[in-house]
MARMAR-820793 format. One record per residue (C-alpha): residue in three letters; x, y, z. Coordinates in pm, whole numbers, padded with zeros to 5 digits, always signed. Example, Ala and Ser with C-alpha at 12.3 -4.5 7.8 and 13.67 -1.06 7.14 Angstrom:
2
Ala+01230-00450+00780;Ser+01367-00106+00714;
***
This chain:
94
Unk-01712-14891+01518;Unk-01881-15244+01434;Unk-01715-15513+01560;Unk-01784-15851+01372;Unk-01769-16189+01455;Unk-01572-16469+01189;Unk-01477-16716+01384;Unk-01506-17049+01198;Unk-01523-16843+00850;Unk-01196-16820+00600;Unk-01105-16496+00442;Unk-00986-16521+00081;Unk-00837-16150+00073;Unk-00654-16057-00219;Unk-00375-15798-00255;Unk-00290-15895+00094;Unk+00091-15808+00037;Unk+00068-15455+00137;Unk-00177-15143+00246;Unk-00501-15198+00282;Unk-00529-15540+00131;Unk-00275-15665+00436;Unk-00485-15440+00672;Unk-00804-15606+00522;Unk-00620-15938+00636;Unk-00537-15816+01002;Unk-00893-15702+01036;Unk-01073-16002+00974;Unk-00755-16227+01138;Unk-00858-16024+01436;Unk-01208-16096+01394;Unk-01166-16479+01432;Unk-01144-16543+01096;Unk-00858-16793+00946;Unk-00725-16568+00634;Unk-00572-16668+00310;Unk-00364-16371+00221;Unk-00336-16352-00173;Unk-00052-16135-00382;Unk+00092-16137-00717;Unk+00429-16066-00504;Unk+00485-16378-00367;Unk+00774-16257-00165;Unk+00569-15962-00051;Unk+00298-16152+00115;Unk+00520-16410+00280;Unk+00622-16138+00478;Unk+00285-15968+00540;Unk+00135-16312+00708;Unk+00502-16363+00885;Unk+00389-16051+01094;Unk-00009-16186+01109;Unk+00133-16503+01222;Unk+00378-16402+01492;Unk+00089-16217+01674;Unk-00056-16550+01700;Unk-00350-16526+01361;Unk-00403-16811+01169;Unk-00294-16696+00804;Unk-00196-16871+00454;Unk-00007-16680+00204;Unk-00030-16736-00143;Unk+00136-16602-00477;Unk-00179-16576-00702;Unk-00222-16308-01021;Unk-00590-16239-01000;Unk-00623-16234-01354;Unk-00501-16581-01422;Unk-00830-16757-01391;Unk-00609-17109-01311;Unk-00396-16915-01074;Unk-00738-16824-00848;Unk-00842-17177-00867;Unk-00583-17302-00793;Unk-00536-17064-00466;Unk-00902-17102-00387;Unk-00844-17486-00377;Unk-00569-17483-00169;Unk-00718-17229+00073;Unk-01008-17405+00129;Unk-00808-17739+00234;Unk-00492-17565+00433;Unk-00644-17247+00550;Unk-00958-17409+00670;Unk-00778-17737+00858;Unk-00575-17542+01045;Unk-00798-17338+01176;Unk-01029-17633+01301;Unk-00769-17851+01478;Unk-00661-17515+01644;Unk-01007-17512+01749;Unk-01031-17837+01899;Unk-00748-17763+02101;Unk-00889-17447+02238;
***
């Protein structure tokens, strides 16, 4: 199996709530990457990153409906800040 590097990269992975759109997530969390984890069930993916984040990944989740176009900007903007800034001061302290 390949094994890829994404540390200092941001996954925007969408239908992260459940199957393989939260395996998607885990995979690239455990890659390095920082992951926004996006689901029309906001309640869904709340829970999803709870479990990413308790093994110690660096994870945003965020209620989006992928065919909103406003609702993907707006989750795109907000990864990019939160997502992103967390995952560089955790790098710093590292």
């Amino acid at each position: 199996m390949a094994t890829y590097d994404f540390s200092g990269q941001v996954a925007f992975v969408t239908g992260a709530g459940t199957g393989i759109g939260v395996a998607a997530a885990e995979a690239f969390a455990e890659a390095g990457a920082a992951v926004a984890m996006v689901d029309v069930d906001g309640n869904v993916v709340e829970q999803a990153a709870g479990q990413l984040s308790d093994k110690g990944h660096h994870v945003l989740p965020l209620q989006c409906d992928v065919s909103v176009d406003g609702d993907v900007a707006a989750a795109v903007k907000q990864s990019r800040g939160s997502v992103a800034s967390t995952w560089r001061s955790t790098m710093r302290e590292s």
